[in-house]
C-alpha positions as CSV (number, residue, x, y, z in Angstrom):
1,X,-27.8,-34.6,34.7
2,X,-28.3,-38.7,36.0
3,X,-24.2,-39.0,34.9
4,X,-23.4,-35.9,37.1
5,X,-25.2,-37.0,40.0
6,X,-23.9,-40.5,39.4
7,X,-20.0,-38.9,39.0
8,X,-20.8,-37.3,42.5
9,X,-21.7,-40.3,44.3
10,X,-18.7,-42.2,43.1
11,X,-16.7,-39.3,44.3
12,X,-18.3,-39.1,47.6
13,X,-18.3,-43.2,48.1
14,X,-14.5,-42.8,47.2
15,X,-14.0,-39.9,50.1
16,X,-15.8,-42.1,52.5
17,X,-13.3,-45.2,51.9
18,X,-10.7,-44.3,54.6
19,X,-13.9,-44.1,57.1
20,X,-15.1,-47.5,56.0
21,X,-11.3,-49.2,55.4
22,X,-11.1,-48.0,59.2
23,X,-13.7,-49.3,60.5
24,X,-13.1,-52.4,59.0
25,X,-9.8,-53.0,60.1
26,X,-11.1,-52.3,63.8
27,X,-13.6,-54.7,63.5
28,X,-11.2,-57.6,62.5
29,X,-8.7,-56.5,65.6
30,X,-11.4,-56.7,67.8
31,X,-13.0,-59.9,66.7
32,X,-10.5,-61.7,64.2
33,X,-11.4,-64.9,62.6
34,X,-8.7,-67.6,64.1
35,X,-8.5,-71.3,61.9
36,X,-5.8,-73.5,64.6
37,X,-4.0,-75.8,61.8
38,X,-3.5,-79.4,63.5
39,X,-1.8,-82.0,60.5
40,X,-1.8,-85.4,62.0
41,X,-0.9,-88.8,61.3
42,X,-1.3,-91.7,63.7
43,X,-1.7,-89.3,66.9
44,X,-4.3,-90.8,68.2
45,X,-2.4,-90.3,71.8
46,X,-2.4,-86.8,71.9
47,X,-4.9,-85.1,69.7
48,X,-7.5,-85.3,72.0
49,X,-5.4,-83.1,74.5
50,X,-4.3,-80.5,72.0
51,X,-7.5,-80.4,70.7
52,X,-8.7,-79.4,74.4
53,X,-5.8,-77.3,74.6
54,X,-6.1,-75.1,71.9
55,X,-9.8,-74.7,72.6
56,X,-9.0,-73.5,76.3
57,X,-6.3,-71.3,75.0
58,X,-8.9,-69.7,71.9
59,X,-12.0,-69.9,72.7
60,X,-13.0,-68.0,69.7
61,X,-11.0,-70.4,67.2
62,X,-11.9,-72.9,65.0
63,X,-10.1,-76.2,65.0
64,X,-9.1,-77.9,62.2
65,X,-7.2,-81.3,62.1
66,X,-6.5,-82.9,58.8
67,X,-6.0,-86.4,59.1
68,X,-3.4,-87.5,56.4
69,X,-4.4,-91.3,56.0
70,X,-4.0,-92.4,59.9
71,X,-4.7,-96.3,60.2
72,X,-5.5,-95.3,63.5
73,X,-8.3,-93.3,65.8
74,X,-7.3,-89.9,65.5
75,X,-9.9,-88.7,63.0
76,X,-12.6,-89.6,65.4
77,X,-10.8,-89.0,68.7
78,X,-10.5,-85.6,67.5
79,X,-14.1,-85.1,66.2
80,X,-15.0,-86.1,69.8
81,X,-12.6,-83.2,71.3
82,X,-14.2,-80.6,69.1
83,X,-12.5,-80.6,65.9
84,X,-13.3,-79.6,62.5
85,X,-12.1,-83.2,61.0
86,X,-10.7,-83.2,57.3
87,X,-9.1,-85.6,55.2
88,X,-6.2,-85.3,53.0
89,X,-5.2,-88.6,50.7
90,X,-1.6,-87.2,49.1
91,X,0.7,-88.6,52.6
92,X,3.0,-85.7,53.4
93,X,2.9,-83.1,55.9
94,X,3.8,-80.5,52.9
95,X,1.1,-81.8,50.9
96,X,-1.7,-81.4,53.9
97,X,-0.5,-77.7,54.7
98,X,-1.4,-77.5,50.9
99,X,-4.6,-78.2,51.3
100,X,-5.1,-76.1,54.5
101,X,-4.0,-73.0,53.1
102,X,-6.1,-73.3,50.0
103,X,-9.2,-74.3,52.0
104,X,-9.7,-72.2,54.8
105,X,-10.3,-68.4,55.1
106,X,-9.4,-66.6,58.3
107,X,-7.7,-63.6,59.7
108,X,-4.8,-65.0,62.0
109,X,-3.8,-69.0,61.2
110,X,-1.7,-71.1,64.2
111,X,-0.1,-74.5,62.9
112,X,0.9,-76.6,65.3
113,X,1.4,-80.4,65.5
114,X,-0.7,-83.2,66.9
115,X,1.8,-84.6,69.0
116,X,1.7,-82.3,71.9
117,X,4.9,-81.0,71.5
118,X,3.9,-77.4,71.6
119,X,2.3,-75.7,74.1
120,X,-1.0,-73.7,73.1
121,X,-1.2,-71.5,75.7
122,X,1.6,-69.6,73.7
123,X,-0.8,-69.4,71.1
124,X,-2.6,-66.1,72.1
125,X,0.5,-64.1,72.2
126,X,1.4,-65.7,68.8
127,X,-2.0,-64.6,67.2
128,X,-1.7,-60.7,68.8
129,X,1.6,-60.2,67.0
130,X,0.4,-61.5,63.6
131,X,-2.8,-58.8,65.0
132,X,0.2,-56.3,64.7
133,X,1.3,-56.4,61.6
134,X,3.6,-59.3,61.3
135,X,3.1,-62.3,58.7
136,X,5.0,-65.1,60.3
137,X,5.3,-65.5,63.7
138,X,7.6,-68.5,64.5
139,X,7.5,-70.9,67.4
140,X,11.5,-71.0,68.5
141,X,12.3,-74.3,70.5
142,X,15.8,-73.9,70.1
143,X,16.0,-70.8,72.8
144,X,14.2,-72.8,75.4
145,X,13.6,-76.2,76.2
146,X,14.4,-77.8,72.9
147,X,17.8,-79.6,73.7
148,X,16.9,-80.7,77.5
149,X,13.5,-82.0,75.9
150,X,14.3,-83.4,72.5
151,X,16.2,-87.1,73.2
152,X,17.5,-87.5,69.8
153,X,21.2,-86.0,69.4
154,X,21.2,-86.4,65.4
155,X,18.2,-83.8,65.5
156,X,19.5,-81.6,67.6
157,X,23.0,-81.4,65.5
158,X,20.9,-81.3,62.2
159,X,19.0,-78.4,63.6
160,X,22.1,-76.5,64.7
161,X,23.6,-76.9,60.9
162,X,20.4,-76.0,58.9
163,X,20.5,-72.9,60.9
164,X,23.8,-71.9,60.7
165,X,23.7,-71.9,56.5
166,X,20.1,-70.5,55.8
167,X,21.2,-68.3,58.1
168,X,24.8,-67.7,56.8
169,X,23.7,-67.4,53.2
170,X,20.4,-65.2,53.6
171,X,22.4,-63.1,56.0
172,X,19.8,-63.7,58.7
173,X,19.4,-64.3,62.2
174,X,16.7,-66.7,63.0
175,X,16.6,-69.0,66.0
176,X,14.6,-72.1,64.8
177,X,14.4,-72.5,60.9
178,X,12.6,-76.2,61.2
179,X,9.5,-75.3,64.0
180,X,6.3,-76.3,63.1
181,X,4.8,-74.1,65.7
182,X,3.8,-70.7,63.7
183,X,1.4,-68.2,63.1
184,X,0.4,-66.6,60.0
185,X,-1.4,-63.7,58.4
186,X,-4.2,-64.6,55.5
187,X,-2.1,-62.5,52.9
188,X,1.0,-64.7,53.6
189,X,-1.3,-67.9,53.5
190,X,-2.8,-67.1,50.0
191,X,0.7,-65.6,48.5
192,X,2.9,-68.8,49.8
193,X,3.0,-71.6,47.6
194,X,3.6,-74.9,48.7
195,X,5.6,-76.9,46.9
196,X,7.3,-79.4,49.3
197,X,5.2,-83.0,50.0
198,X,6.4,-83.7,53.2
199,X,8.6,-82.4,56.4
200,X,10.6,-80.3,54.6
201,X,8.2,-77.9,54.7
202,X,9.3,-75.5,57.3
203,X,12.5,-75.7,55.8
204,X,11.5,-74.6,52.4
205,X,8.5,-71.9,54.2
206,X,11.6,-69.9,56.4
207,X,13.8,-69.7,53.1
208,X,10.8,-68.3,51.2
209,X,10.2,-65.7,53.9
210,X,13.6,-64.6,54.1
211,X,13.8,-64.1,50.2
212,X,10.8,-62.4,49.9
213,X,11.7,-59.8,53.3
214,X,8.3,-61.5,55.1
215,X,8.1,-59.5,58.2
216,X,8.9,-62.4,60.7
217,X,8.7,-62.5,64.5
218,X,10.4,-64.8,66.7
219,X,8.3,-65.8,70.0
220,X,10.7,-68.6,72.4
221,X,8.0,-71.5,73.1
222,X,8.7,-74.0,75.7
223,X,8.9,-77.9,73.7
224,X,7.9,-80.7,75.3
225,X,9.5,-84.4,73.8
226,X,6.8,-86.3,73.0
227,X,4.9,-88.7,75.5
228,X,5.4,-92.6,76.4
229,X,3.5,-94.2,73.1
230,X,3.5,-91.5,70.9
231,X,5.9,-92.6,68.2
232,X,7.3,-89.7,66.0
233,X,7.2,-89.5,62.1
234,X,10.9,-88.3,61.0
235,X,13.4,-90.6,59.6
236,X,16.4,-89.0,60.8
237,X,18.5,-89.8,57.5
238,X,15.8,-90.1,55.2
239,X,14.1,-86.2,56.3
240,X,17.6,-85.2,56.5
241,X,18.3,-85.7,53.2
242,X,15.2,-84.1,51.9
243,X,15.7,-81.0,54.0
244,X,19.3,-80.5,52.5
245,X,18.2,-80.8,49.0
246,X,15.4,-78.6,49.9
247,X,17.8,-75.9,50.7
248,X,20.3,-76.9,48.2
249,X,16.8,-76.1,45.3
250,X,15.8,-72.9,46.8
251,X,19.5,-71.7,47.2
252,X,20.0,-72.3,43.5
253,X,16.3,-70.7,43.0
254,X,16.7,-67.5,45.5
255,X,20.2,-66.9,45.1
256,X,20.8,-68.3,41.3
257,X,23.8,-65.7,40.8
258,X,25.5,-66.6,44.3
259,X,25.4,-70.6,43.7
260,X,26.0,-70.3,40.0
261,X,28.8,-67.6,40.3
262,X,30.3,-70.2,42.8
263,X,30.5,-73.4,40.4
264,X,31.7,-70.7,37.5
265,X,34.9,-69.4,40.0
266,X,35.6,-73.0,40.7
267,X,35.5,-74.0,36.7
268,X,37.3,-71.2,35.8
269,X,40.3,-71.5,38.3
270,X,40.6,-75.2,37.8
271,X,40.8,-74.7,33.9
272,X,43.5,-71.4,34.2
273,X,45.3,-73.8,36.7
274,X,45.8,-76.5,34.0
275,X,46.4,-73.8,31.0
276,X,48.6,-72.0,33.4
277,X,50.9,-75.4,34.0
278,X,51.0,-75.7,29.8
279,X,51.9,-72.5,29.4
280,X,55.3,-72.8,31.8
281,X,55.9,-75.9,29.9
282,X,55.4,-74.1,26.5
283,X,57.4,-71.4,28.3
284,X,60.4,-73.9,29.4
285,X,60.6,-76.1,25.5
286,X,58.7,-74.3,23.1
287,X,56.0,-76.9,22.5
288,X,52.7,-77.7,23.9
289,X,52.3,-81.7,24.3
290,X,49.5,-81.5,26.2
291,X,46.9,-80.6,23.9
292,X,43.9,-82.6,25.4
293,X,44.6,-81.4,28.4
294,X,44.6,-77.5,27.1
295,X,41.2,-78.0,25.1
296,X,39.6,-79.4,28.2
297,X,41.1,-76.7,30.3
298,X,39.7,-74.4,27.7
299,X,36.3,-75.8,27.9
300,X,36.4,-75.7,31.7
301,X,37.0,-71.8,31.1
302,X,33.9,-71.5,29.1
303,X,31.8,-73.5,31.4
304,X,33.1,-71.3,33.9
305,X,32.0,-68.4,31.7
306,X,28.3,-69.6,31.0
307,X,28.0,-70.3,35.0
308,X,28.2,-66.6,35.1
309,X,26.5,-65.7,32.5
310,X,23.4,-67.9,33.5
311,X,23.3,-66.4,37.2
312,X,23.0,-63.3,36.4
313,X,20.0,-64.0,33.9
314,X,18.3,-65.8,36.4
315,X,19.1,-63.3,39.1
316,X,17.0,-60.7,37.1
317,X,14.5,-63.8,37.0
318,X,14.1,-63.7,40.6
319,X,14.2,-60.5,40.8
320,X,11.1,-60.6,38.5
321,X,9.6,-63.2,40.4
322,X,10.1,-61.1,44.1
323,X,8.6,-57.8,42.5
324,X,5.7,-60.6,41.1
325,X,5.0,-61.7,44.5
326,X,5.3,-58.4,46.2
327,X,2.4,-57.2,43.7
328,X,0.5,-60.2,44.4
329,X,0.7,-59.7,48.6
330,X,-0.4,-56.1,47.7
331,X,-3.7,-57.2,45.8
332,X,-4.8,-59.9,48.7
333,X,-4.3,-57.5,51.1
334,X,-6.1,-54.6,49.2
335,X,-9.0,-57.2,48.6
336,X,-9.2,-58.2,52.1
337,X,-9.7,-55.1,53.2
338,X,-12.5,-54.0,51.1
């Protein structure tokens, strides 16, 4: 009799689910929980002012700047704004969006940078779209203000070319690949893992939201070039280079059978080139006196093969891996919920 009347409650509390799921969910679109990301080093400038900023734009927000080793004041200047001060020791801006995302729990996230670049009054419209559904919502400079603002040329050409091949070999169409001016949903935050240290981090965070079809909104922001003093953090070259290999590692991750079936073509026709050029000589005098040069062209050919052959295993790896993650989105979200 107890386990009949305790089979019929289950049953009843599992009938009532959509009614409390609902309620729920209307509870966290009228009042979400809102953590404003601010990484900083050396900013001691400007923090106080986005700190204000950001507080006038969400008054409901919490404000969190993670002060990655500054030798300066911004750790206290933003404590005195109104900040939520934390400190991360591994020097990176990949590393302290690390730590961020593992830390703090919210509904809606907005990173943004210390240098009042960004404007935060864009920030509310940023948070109602993540309110809508969406996981990403990215900050594009590039339709705006970006290239009147920003005074260095070598940026603005690097920025153009990392967007024209994520966007050429993910068959996308995003704006501004590089912003650090986003929004994000708690399931993306929990589900994305970091593994860049420093500002290649956007780079490597669009390229994992293309491959794994994020659903991604694109918001224009006006940018703002940083003010007199404030002395910015890229090494042109040095970034650059990091950002390229970025891409180049998660192209040979994400699209192993594309990058791999490319160095196998080129292999393959430069080793059939060679053979081809022996056999016409066999074909002309009847010999072959080139035989080192027809077991490397041989070998070329089989390297060729086993580029192949290894893209399309690891193509059914990351496969794998996508239908992993998906899975893993669906069981954060299903746990946030209830």
């Amino acid at each position: 009799m107890l386990a009949s009347i305790e089979h019929q409650a289950r049953f009843l509390a599992l009938l009532n689910l959509p009614t409390i799921y609902s309620r729920k969910v209307r509870e966290k679109m009228q009042n979400p929980e809102i953590a404003v990301l601010l990484p900083c080093y050396n900013e001691e400038i400007t923090i106080s002012k986005v700190v204000r900023d950001f507080k006038a734009a969400l008054p409901s927000a919490s404000i969190y700047v993670y002060d990655n080793n500054s030798s300066d004041n911004t750790a206290q200047l933003a404590k005195d704004a109104g900040a939520i001060v934390r400190h991360e020791p591994r020097q990176g801006k990949g590393n302290v969006i690390r730590a961020m995302f593992q830390e703090i729990d919210a509904d809606v996230y907005v990173m943004a940078d210390g240098d009042d670049t960004y404007p935060a009054e864009d920030s509310p419209a940023m948070v109602q779209k993540i309110l809508e559904g969406y996981d990403m919502v990215i900050g594009d400079r590039l339709s705006s203000t970006y290239f009147q603002e920003n005074k260095r040329p070598f940026h603005n050409v690097g920025n153009k070319m990392v967007r024209g091949a994520i966007n050429h070999l993910f068959s996308a169409s995003i704006s501004d690949i590089m912003t650090g001016y986003r929004a994000f949903s708690f399931t993306f935050v929990k589900t994305y893992p970091v593994l860049s240290k420093g500002f290649e981090i956007e780079t490597e965070m669009t390229i994992h939201s293309l491959d794994r079809n994020v659903k991604i909104y694109e918001l224009p922001v006006n940018y703002r070039d940083r003010p007199e003093g404030s002395v910015s953090k890229l090494n042109t070259v040095g970034d650059g280079i990091k950002v390229m290999s970025t891409i180049f590692r998660m192209i040979r991750e994400y699209r192993p059978l594309p990058f791999f079936g490319t160095i196998g073509g080129l292999l393959s026709i430069v080793g059939l080139g060679f053979i081809i050029s022996i056999f016409f000589d066999y074909w002309a005098t009847g010999m072959v006196a080139r035989f080192p040069t027809l077991i490397g062209a041989a070998f070329l050919v089989i390297a060729g093969i086993l580029s192949f052959i290894a893209g399309f295993i690891l193509d059914s790896l990351a496969r794998k891996d996508r239908e992993q993650h998906i899975l893993s989105e669906n069981l954060f979200s299903w746990n946030r919920r209830h």
